[in-house]
C-alpha positions as CSV (number, residue, x, y, z in Angstrom):
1,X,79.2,75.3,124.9
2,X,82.3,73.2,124.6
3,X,85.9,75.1,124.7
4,X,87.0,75.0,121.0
5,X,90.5,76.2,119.8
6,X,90.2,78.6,117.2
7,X,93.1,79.6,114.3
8,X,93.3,83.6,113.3
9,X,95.6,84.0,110.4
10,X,96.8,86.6,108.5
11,X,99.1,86.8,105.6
12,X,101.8,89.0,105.1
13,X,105.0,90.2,103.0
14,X,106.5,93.6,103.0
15,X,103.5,95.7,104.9
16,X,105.0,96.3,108.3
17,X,102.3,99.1,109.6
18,X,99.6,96.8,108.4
19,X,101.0,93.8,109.9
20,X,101.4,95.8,113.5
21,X,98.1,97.4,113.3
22,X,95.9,94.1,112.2
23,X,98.2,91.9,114.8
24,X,97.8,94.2,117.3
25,X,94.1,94.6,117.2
26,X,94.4,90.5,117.2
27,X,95.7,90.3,120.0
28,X,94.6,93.1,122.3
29,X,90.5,92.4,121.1
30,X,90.3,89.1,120.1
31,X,87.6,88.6,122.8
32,X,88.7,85.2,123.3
33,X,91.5,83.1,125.1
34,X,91.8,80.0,123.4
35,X,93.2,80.9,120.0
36,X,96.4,80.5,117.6
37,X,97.2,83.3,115.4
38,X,99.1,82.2,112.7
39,X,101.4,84.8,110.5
40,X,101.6,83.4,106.8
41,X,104.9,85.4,105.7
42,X,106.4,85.8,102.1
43,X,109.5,87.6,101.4
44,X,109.3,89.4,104.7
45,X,111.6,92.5,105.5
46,X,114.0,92.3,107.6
47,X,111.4,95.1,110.1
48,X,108.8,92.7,109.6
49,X,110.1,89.5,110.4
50,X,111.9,91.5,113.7
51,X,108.4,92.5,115.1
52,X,107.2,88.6,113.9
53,X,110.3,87.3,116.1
54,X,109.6,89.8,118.6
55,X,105.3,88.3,118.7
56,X,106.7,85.1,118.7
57,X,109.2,85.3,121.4
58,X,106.4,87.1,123.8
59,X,103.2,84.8,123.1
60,X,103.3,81.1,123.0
61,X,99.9,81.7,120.9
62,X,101.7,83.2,118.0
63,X,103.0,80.8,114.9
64,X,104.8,81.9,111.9
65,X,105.1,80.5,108.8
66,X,106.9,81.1,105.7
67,X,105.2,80.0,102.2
68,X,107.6,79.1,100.1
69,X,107.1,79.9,96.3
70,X,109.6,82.0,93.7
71,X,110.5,85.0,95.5
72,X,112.5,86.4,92.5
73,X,108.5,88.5,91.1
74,X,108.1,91.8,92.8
75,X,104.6,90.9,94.2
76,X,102.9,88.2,96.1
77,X,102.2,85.6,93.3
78,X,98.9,83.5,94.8
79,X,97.6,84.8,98.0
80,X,95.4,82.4,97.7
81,X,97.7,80.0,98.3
82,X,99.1,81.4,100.9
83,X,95.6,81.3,102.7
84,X,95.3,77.7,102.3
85,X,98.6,77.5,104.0
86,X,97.6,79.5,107.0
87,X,94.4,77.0,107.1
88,X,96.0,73.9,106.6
89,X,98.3,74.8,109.5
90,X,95.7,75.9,111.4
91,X,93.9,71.9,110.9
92,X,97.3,70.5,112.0
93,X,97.1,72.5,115.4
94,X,94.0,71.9,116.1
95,X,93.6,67.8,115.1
């Protein structure tokens, strides 16, 4: 079998416990080596995009992006779109 990259995303925005837990178990399981884990972010905390820095800084594997959409409603407004996003940056890494 040929050596393919694969893309893990996950999207987050305020949920700091869930972000370290799922990331975490990521990371630590994924049960292969040749993957990108992309972080789709949206209005992070200032605790969440710390630990997203801190992922970042210590694996070259790690990606963040921010989706960019109005940030003045109190909840994520299309996470939908913000999957897309983590896919289409997943394409871009891996064309």
């Amino acid at each position: 079998m040929e050596n393919k990259r694969v893309s893990i995303f996950n999207c987050v925005s305020t949920a700091y416990e869930m972000l370290k837990f799922s990331s975490d178990a990521i990371i630590n399981n994924a049960g292969y080596d040749n993957f990108d884990y992309i972080v789709v972010t949206w209005g992070p905390t200032p605790k969440v995009s710390d630990y997203l820095n801190e992922l970042r800084t210590r694996y070259n594997f790690v990606h963040i992006i921010d989706y960019k959409t109005n940030l003045n409603v109190p909840y994520v407004p299309n996470i939908r779109g913000m999957m897309n996003f983590g896919f289409e940056y997943g394409f871009e890494l891996n064309d």
